[in-house]
N, CA, C and O of each residue as an XYZ file, in Angstrom:
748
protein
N       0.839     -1.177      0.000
C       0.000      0.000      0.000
C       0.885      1.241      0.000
O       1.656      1.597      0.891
N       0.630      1.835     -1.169
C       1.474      3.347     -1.072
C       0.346      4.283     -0.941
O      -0.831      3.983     -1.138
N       0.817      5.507     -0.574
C       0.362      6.678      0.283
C       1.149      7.994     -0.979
O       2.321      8.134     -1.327
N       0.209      8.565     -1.275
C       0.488     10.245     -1.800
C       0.009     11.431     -1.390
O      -1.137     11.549     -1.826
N       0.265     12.161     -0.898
C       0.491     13.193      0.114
C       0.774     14.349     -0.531
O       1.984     14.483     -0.710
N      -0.069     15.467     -1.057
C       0.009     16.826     -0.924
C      -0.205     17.756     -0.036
O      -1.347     17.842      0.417
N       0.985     18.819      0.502
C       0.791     19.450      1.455
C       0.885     21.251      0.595
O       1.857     21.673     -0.032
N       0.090     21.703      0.747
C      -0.285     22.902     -0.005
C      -0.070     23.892      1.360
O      -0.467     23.545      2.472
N       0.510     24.971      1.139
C       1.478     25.572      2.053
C       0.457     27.227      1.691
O       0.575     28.275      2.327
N      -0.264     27.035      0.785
C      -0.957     28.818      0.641
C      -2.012     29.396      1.544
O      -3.069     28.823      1.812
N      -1.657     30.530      1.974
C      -2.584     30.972      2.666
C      -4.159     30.979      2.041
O      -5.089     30.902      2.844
N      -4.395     31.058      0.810
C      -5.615     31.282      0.101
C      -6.316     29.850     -0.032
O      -5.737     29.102     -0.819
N      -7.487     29.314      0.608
C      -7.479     27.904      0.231
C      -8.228     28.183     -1.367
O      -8.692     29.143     -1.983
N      -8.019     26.697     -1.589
C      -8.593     26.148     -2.790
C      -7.530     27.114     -3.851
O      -8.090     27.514     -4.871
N      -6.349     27.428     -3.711
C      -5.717     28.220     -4.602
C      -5.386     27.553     -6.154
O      -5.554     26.337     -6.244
N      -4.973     28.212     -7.249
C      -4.643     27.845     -8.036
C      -2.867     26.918     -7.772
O      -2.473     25.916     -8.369
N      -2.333     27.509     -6.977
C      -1.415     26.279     -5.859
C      -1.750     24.974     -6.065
O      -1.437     24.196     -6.966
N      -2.243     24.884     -5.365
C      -3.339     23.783     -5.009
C      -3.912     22.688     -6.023
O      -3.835     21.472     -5.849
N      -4.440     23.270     -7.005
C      -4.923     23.168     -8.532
C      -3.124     22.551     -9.185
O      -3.179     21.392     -9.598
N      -1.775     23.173     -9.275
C      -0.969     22.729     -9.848
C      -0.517     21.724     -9.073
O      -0.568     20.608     -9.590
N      -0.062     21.809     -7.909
C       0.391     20.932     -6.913
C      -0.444     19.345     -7.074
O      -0.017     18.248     -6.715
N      -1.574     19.628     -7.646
C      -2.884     18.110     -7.878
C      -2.230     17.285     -8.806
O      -1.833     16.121     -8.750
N      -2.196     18.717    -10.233
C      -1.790     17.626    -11.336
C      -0.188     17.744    -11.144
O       0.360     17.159    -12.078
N       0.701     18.281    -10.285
C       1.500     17.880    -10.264
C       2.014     16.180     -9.599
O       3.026     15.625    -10.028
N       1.305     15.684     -8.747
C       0.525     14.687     -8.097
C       0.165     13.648     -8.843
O       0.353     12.492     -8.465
N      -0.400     13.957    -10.000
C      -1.214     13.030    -10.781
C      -0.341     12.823    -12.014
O      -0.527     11.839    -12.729
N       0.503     13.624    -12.255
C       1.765     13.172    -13.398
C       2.388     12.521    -13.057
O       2.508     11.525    -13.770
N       3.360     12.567    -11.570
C       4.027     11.530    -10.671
C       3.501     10.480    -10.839
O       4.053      9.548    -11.424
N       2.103     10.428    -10.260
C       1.415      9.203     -9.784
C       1.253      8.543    -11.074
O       1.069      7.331    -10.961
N       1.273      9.146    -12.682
C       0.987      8.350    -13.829
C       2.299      7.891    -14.268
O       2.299      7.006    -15.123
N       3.345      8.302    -13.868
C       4.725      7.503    -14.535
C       5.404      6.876    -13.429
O       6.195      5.987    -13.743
N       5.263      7.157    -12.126
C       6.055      6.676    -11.260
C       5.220      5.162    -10.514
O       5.749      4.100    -10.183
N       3.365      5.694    -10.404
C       2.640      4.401     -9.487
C       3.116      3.556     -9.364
O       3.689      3.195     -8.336
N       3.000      2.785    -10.708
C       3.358      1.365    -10.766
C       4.710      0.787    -10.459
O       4.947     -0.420    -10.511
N       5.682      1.815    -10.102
C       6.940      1.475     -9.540
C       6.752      0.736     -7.899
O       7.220     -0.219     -7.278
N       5.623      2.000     -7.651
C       5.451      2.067     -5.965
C       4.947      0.273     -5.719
O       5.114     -0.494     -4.771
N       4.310      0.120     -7.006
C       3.532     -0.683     -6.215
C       4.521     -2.332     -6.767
O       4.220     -3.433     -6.308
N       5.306     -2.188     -7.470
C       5.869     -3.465     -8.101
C       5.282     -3.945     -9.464
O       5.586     -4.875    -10.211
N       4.101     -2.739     -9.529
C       3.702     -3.051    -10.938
C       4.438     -2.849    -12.274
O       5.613     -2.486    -12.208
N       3.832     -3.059    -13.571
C       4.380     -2.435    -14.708
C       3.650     -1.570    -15.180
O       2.601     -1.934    -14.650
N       3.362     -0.644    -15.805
C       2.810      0.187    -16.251
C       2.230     -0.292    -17.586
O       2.941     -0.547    -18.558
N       0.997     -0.389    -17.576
C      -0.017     -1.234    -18.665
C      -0.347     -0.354    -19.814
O      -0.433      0.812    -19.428
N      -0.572     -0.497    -21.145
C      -0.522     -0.200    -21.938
C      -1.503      1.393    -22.363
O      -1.447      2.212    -23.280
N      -2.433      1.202    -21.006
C      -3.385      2.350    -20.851
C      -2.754      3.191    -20.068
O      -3.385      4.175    -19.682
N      -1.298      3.004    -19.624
C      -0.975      4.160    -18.291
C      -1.916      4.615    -17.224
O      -1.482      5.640    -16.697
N      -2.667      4.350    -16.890
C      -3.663      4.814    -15.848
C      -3.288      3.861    -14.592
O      -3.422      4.291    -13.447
N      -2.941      2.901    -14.779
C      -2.964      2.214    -13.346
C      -1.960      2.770    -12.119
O      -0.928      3.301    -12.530
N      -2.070      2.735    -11.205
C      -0.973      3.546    -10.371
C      -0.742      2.635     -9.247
O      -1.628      1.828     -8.965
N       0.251      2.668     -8.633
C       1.109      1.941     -7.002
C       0.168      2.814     -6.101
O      -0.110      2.377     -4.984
N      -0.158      3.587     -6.365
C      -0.418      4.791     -4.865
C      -1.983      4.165     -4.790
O      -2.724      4.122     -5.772
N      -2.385      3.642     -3.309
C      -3.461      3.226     -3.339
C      -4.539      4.829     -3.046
O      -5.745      4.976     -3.245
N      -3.749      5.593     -2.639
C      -4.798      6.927     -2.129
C      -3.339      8.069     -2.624
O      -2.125      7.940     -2.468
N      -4.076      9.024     -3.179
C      -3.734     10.285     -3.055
C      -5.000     11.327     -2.496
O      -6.158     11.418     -2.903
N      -4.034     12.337     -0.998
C      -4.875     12.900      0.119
C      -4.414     13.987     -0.186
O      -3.415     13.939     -0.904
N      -4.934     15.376      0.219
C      -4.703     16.590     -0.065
C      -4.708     17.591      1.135
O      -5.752     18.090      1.557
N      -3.719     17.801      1.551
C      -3.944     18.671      3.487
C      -3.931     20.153      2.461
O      -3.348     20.392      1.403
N      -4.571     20.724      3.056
C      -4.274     21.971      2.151
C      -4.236     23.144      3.864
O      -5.355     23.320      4.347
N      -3.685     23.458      4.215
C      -2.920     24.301      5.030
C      -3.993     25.714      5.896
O      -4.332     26.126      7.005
N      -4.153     25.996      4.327
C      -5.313     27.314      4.582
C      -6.567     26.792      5.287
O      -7.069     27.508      6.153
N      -7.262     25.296      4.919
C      -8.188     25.199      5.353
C      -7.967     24.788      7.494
O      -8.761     24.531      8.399
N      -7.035     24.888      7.432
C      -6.650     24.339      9.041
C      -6.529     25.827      9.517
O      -7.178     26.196     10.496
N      -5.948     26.434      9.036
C      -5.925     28.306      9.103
C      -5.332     28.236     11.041
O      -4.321     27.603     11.349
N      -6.319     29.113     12.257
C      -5.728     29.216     13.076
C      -5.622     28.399     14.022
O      -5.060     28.589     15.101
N      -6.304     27.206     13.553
C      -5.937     25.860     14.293
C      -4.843     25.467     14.850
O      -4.628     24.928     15.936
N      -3.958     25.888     13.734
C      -2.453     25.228     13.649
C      -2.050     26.017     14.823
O      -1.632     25.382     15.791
N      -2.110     27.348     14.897
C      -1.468     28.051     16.540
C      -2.454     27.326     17.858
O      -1.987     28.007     18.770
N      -2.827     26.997     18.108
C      -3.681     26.578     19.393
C      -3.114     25.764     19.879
O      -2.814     24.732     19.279
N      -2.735     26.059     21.402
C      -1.907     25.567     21.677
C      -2.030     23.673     22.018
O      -1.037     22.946     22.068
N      -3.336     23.236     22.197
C      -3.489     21.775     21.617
C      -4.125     22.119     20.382
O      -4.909     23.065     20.304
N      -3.770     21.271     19.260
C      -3.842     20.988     17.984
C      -5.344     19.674     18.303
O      -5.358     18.719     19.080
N      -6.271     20.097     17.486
C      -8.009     20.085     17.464
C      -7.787     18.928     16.480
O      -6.850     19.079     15.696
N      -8.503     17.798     16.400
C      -8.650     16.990     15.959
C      -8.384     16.693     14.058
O      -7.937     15.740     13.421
N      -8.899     17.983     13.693
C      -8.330     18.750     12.012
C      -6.502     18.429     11.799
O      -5.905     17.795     10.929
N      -6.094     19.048     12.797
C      -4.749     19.286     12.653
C      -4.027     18.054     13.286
O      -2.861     17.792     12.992
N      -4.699     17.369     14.092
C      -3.623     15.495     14.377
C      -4.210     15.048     12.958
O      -3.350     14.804     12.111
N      -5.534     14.906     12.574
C      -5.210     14.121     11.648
C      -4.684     14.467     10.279
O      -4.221     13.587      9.554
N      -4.751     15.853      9.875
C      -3.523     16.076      9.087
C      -2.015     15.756      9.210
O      -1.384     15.493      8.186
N      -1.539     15.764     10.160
C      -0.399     15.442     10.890
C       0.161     14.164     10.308
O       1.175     14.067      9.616
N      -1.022     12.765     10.869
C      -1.111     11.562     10.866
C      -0.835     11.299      9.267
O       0.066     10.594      8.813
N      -2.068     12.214      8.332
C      -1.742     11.812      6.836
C      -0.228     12.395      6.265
O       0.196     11.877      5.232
N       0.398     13.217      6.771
C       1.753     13.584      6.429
C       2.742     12.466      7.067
O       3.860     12.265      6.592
N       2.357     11.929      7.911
C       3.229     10.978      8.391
C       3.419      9.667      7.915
O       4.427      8.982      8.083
N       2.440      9.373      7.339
C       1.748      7.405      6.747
C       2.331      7.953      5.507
O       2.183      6.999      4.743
N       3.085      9.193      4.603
C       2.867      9.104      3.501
C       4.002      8.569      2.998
O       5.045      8.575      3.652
N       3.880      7.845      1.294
C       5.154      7.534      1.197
C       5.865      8.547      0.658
O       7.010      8.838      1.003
N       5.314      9.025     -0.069
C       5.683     10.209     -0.944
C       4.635     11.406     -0.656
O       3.406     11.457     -0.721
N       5.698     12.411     -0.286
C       4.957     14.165      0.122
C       5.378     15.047     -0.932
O       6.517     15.109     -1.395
N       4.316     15.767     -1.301
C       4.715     16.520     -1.903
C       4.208     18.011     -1.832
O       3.113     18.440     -2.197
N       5.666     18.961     -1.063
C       4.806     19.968     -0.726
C       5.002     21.317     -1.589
O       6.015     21.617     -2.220
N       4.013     21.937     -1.499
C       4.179     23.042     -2.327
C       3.772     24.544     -1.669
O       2.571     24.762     -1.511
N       4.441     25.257     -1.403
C       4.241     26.972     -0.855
C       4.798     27.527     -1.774
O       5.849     27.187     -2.317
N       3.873     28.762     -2.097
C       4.529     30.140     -2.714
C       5.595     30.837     -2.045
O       5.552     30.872     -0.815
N       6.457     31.347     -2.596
C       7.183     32.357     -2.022
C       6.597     33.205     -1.309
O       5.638     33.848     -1.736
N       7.426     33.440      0.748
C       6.709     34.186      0.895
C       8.417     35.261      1.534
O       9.460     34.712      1.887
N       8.228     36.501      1.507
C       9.559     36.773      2.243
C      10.973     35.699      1.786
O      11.841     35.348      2.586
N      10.927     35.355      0.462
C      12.563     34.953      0.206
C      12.634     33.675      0.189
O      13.527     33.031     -0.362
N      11.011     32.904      1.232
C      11.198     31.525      1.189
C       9.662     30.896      1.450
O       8.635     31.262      0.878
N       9.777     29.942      2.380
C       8.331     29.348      2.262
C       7.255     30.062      3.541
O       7.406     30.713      4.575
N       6.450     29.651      2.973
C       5.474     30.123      4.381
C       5.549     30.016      5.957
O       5.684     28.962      6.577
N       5.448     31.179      6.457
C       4.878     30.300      7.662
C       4.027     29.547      7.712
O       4.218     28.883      8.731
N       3.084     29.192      7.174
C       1.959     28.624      7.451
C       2.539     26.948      7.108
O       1.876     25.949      7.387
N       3.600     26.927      6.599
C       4.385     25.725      6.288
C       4.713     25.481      7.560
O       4.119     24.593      8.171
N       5.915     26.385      8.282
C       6.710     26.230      9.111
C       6.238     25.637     10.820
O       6.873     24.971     11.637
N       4.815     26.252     10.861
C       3.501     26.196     11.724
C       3.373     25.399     11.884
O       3.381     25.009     13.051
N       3.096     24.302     10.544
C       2.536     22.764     10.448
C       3.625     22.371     11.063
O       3.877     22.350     12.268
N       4.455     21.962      9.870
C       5.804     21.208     10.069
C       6.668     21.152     11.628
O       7.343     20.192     11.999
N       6.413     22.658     12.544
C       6.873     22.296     13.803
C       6.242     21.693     14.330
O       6.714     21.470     15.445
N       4.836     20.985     14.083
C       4.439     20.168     14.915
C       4.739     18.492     14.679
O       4.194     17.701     15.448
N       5.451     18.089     13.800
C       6.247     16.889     13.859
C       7.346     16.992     14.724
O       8.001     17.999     14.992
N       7.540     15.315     15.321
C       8.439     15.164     15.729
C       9.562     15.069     14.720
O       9.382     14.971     13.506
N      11.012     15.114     15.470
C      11.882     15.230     15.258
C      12.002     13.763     14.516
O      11.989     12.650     15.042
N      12.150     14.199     12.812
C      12.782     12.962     12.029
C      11.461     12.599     11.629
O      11.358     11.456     11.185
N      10.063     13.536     11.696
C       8.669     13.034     11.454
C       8.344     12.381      9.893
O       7.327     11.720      9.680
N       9.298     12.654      8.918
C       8.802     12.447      7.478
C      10.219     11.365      7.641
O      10.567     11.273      6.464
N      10.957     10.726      8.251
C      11.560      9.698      8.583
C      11.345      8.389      7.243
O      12.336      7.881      6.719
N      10.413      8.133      6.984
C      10.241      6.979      6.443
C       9.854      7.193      5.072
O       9.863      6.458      4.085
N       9.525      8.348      5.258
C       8.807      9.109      3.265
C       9.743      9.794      2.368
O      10.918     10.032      2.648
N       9.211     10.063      1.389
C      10.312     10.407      0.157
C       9.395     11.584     -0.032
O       8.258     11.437     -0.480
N       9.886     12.740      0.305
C       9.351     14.188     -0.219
C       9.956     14.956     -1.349
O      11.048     14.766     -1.884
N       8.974     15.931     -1.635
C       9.113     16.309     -3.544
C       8.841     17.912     -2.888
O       7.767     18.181     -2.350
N       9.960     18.925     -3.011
C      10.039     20.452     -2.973
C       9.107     20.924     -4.251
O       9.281     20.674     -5.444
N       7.970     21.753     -3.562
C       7.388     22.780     -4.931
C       6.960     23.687     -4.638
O       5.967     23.709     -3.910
N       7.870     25.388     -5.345
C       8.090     26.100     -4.728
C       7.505     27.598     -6.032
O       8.048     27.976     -7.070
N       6.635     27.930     -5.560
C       5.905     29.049     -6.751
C       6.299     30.591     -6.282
O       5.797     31.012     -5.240
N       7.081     31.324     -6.949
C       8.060     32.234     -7.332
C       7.247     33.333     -8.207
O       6.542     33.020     -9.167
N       7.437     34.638     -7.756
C       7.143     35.851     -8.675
C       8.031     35.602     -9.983
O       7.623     35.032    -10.995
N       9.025     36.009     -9.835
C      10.176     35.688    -10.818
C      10.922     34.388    -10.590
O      11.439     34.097     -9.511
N      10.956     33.303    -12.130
C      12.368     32.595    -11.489
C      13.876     32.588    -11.355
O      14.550     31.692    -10.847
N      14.214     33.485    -11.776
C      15.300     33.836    -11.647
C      15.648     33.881     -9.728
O      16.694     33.491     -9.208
N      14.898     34.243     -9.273
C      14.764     34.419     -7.741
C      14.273     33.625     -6.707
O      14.158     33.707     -5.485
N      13.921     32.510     -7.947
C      13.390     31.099     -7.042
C      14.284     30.260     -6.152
O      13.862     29.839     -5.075
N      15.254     30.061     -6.492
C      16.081     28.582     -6.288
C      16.126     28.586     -4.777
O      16.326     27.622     -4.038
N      15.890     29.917     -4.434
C      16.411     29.849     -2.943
C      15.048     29.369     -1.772
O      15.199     29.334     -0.551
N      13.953     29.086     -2.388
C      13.184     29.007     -1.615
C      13.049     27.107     -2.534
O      12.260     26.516     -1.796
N      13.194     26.760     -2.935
C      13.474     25.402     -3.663
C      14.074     24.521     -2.561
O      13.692     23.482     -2.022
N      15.413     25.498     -2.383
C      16.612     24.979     -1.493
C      16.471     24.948      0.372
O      17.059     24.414      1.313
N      15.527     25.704      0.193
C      14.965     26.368      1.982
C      14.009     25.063      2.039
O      14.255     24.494      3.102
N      12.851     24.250      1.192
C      12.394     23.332      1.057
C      12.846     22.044      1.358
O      12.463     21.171      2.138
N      13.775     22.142      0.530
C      14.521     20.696      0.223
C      15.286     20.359      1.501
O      15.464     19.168      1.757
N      15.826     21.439      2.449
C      16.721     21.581      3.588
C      15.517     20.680      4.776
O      15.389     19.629      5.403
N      14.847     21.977      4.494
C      13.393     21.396      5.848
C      13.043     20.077      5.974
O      12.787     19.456      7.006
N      13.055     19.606      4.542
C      12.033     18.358      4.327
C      13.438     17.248      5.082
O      13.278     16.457      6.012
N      14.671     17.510      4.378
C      15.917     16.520      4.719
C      15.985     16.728      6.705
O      16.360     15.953      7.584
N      15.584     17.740      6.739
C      15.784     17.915      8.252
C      14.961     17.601      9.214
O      15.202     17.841     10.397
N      13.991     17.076      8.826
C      12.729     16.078      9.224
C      12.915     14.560      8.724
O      12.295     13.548      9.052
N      13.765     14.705      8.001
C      14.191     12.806      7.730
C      13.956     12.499      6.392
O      14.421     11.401      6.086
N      13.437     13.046      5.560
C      12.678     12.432      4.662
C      13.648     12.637      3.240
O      14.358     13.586      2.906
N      13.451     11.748      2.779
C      14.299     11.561      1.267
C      13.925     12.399      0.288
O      12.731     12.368     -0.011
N      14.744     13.265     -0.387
C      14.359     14.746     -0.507
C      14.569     14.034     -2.421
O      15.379     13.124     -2.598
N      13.862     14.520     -3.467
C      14.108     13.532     -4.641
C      14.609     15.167     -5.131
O      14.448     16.180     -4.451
N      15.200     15.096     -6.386
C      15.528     16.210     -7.277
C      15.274     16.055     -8.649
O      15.296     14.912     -9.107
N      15.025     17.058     -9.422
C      15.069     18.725     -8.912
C      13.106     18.182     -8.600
O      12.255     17.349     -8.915
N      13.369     19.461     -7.732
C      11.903     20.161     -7.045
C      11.438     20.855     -8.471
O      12.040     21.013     -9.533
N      10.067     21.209     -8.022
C       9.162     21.610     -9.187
C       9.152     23.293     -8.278
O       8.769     23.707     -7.184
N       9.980     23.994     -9.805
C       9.942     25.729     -9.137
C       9.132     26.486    -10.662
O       9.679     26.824    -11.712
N       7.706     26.566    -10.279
C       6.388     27.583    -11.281
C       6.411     28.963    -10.952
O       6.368     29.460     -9.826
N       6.468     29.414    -11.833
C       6.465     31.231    -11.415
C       4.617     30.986    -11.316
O       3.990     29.956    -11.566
N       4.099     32.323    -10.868
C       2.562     33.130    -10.976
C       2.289     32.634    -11.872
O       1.494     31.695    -11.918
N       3.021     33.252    -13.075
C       2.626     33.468    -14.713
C       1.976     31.939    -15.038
O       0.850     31.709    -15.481
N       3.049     30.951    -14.675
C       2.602     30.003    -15.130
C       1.018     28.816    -14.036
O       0.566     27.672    -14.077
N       0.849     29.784    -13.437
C      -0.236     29.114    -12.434
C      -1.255     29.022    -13.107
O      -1.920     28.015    -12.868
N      -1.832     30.037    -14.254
C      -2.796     29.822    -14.966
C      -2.903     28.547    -15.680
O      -3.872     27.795    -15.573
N      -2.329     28.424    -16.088
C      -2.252     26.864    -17.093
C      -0.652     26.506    -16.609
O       0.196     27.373    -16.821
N      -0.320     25.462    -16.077
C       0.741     25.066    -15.359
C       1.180     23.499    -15.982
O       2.175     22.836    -15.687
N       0.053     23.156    -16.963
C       0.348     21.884    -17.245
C       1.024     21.493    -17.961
O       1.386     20.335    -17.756
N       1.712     22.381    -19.485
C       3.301     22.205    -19.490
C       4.433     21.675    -18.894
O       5.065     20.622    -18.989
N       4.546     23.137    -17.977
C       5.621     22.992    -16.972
C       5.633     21.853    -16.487
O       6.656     21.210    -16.721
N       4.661     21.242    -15.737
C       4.235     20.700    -14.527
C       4.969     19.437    -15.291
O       6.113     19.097    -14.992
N       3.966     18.587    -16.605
C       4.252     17.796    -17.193
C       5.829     17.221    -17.756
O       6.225     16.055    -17.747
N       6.563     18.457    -18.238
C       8.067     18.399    -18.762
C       8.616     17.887    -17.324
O       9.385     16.937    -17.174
N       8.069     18.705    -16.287
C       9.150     18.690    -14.824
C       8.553     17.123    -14.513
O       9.520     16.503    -14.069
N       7.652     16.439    -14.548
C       7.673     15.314    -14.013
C       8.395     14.310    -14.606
O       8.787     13.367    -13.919
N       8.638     14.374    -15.831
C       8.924     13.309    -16.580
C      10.364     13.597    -16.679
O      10.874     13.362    -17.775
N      11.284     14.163    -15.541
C      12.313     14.557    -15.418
C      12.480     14.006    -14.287
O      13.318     13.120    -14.118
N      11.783     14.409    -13.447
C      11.411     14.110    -11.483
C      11.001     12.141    -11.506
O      11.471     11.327    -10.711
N      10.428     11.960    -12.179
C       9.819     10.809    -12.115
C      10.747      9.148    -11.735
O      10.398      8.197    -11.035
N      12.060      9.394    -12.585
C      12.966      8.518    -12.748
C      13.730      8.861    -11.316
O      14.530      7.947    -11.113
N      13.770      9.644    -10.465
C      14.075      9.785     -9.077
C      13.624      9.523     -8.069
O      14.138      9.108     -7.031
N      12.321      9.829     -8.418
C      11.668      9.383     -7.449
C      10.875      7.899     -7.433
O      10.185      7.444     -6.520
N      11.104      7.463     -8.365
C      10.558      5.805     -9.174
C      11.966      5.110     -8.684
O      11.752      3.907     -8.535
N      13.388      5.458     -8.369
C      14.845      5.265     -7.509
C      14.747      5.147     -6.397
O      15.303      4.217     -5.814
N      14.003      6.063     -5.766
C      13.673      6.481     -4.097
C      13.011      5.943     -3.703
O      13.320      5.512     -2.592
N      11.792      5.587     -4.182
C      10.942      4.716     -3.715
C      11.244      3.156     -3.677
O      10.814      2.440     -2.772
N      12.141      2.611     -4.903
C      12.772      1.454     -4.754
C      13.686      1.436     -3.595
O      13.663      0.363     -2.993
N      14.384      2.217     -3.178
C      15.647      1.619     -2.647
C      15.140      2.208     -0.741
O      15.910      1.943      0.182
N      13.905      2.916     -0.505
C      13.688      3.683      0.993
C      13.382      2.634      1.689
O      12.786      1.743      1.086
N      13.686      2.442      3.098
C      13.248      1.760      4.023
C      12.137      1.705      4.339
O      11.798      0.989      5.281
């Protein structure tokens, strides 16, 4: 049983974030599944390893996440970031790097909490020229919680949030053969 895990880091719920971060999700899940699961990939491509792909989306937990016990919303978001095999999180640039509203969640794992999962950096940028650094602020966090960090991360400017499925598509089928590696060889 594999586990897919989007963690959407925007303050705005239901964002167009959110919307790329899905089919970014669902490109993975169409070239990589059948790795997860020991399958082969059948002539229709549709079949996938990932028995569930879940969607925490951040905004909708909003000021939950500060209270100082965490309300039943926010353990079991927690719980689905933890069972996952593969995370994949995505925040806009906020101040140079990722959200607080990332940082909020994420301190509430324990130490080494994504321990057993293989996480995927995705990081949406005004300009990219000015991205990499919040890519890299990602990729740090996720390794510093335990988790097998795959490369390269998926970095979308604004511009491309409108229709993202290009990008999204070229970057998976780049990402895919890494993380279809990672998933073979993780504990």
């Amino acid at each position: 049983m594999s586990r897919f895990t989007v963690v959407v880091a925007d303050p705005q719920p239901r964002s167009e974030i959110r919307a790329a971060a899905a089919h970014a999700s669902a490109a993975l899940s169409r070239l990589v599944g059948p790795l997860a699961s020991g399958g082969t990939q059948g002539g229709s491509g549709t079949r996938t390893g990932f028995d569930r792909t879940d969607v925490v989306d951040l905004a909708d937990l909003g000021p939950a996440l500060l209270a100082a016990r965490p309300g039943r919303d926010v353990v079991e978001a927690l719980e689905t970031v933890r069972r996952s095999d593969v995370l994949l999180v995505a925040s806009p640039q906020a101040h140079g790097s990722y959200t607080g509203l990332l940082k909020v969640f994420l301190d509430r794992l324990p130490e080494l909490g994504l321990g057993h999962g293989v996480a995927v950096p995705m990081a949406v940028v005004d300009d990219l020229r000015n991205g990499r650094t919040i890519e890299d602020d990602l990729r740090v966090l996720l390794a510093d919680l335990g988790a097998w960090v795959v490369e390269p991360g998926l970095l979308v400017s604004r511009r491309e949030l409108a229709e993202p499925r290009g990008v999204v598509d070229a970057w998976a089928e780049v990402a895919a053969p890494a993380l279809g590696e990672a998933l073979s060889v993780r504990v």
